[in-house]
C-alpha positions in Angstrom: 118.2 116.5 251.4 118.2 114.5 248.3 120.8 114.9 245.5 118.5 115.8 242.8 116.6 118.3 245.3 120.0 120.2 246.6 120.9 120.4 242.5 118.2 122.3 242.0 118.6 125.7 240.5 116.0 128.6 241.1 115.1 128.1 237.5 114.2 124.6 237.3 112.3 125.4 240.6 110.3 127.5 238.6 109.9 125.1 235.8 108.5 122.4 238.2 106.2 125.2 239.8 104.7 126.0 236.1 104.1 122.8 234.9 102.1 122.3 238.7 100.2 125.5 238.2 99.1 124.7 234.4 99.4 120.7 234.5 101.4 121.0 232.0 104.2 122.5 230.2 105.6 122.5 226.3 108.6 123.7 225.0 107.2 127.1 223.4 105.4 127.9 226.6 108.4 127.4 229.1 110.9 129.1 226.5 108.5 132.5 226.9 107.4 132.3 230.3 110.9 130.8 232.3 114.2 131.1 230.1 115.5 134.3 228.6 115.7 135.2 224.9 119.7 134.0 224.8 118.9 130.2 225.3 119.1 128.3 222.5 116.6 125.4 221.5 118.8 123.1 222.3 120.1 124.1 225.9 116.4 124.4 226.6 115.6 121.0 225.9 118.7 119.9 227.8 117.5 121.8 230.9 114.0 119.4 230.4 115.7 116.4 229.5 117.9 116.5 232.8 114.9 117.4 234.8 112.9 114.1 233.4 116.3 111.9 233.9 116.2 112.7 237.5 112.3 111.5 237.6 110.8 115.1 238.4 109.0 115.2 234.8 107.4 113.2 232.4 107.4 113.5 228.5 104.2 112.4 227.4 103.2 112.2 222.8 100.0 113.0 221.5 99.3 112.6 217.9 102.4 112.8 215.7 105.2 115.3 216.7 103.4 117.0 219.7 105.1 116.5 223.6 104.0 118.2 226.4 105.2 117.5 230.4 103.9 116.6 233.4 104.9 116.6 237.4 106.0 113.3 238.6 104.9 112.4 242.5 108.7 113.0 243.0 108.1 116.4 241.5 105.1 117.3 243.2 107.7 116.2 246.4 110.2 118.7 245.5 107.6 121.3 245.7 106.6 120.6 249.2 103.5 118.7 248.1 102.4 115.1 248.9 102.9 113.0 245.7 100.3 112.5 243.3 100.4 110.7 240.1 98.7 113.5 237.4 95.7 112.1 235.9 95.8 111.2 232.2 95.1 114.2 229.9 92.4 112.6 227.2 91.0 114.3 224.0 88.8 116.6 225.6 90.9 117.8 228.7 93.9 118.1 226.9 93.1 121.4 224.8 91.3 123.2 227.7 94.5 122.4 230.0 96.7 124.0 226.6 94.4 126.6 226.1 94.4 128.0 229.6 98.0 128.0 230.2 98.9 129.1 226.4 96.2 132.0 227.3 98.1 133.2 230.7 101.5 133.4 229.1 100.8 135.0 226.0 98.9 137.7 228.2 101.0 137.9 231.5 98.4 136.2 233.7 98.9 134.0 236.1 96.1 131.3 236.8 95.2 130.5 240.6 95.2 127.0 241.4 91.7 125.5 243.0 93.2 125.2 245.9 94.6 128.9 245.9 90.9 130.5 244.9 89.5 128.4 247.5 91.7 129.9 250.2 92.0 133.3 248.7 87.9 133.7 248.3 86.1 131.0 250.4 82.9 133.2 250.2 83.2 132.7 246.2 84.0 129.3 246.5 81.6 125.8 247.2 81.4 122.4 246.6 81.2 120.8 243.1 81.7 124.5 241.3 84.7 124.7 239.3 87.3 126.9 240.4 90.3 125.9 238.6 90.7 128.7 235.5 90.3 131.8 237.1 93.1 134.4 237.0 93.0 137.8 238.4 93.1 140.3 235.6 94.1 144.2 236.1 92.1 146.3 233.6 91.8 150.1 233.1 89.0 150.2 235.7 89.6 147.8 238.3 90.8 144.5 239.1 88.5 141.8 238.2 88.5 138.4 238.2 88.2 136.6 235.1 87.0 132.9 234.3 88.3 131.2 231.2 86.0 129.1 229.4 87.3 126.9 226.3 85.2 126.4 222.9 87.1 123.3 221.5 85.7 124.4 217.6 81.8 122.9 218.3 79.0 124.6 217.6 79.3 128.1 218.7 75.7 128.4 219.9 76.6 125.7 222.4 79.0 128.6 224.2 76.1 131.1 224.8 74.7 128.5 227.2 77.7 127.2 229.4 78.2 131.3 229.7 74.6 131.4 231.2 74.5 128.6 233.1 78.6 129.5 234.4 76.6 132.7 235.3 73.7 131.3 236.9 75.8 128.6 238.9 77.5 131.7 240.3 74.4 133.3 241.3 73.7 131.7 243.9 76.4 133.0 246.4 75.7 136.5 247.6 79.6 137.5 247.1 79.7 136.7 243.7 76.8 138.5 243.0 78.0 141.4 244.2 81.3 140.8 242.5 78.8 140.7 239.2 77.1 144.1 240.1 80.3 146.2 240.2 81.5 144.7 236.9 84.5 143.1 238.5 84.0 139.5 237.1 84.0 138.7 233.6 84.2 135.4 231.6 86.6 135.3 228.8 85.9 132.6 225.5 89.2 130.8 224.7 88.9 129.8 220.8 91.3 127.9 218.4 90.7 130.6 215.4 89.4 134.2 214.4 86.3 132.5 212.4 85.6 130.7 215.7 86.0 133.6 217.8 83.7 135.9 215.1 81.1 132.7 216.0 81.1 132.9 219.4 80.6 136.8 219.2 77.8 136.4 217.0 76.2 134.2 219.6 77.0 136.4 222.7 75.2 139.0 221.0 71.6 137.4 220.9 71.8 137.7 224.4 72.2 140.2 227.0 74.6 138.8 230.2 74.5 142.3 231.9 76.4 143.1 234.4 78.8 140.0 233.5 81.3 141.3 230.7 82.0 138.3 228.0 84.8 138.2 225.8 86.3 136.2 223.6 89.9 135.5 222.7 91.7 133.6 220.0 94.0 130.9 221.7 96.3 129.9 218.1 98.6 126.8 219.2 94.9 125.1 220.2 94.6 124.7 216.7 96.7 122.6 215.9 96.1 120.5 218.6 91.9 119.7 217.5 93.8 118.1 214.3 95.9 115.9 216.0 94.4 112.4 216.9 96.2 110.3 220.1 
């Protein structure tokens, strides 16, 4: 085994494993979700820093001030996966990637990869349908399985129709629409701001999505991101 993989400590194991599961990983977001409340700023970004000197991650800028990370094909290596260079993150993918990951560990969830939902549910799973923001949420009721959709701050009527036609692309596997007739799947609006959120609500309202449950919920640190320019 390689120097840098038998150096490995559970927690930079898990740190790797993160930034795989959500494509990427900030500062804030690894703080909350991997160290404890005694590490500093500083030994946190020492823990990063050694893991992008040994080639595992990647620091990459956008806009002025803002760094995320990245698994490296070593990194994806160290995990037990064949290498693959990450595909560029551009002005649209960028916020949904950060919204869906901010989403998950501000709320405890945990968001199944494509390959995961794929293997977990084939019968809810085909070809050229996207299956990579899904998480499995445990309500008061049941268990459902939720899909996270992201407004990046356009017009909010434009949200009521990617919730139909996420609903009507669905419809067209018996297993999902029996998922939909219990009331075990749900879609859930991922929005920058509380005035964007109020907008979407507005526009869920005009229509009825029955027995699908929508929702809508304010993702902040997305915010700050539509204002930054690459």
């Amino acid at each position: 085994m390689r120097t840098h993989e038998r150096r490995l400590t559970p927690r930079d194991m898990e740190i790797l494993n993160f930034v795989y599961r959500y494509r990427v990983g900030t500062e804030e977001m690894l703080a909350e979700q991997v160290f404890s409340d005694k590490d500093s700023w500083s030994n946190i970004r020492r823990v990063l820093r050694r893991l992008e000197r040994r080639g595992l991650l990647r620091r990459e800028s956008w806009g002025k001030g803002f760094g995320y990370y990245i698994l490296t094909p070593r990194g994806c290596r160290v995990l037990g996966m064949s290498p693959q260079t990450p595909r560029p993150q551009t002005e649209q993918s960028l916020p949904v990637v950060l919204a869906v990951a901010y989403y998950c560990v501000r709320h405890r969830e945990e968001r199944l990869t494509a390959k995961e939902f794929a293997e977990l549910y084939p019968s809810l799973w085909q070809p050229g349908m996207r299956s990579s923001n899904y998480v499995l949420v445990d309500t008061p009721n049941d268990l459902k399985l939720e899909m996270l959709l992201v407004d990046r701050g356009g017009a909010a009527r434009r949200v009521r129709s990617r919730v139909r036609r996420a609903i009507k692309q669905r419809s067209v596997l018996p297993d999902f629409v029996a998922l939909m007739e219990i009331g075990r799947f749900r879609l859930n609006v991922l929005t920058a701001t509380t005035e964007q959120c109020d907008k979407v609500y507005r526009q869920l309202d005009k229509e009825s999505f029955a027995p699908v449950e929508v929702v809508s919920t304010v993702v902040p640190e997305v915010a700050q991101l539509l204002l930054l320019r690459k």
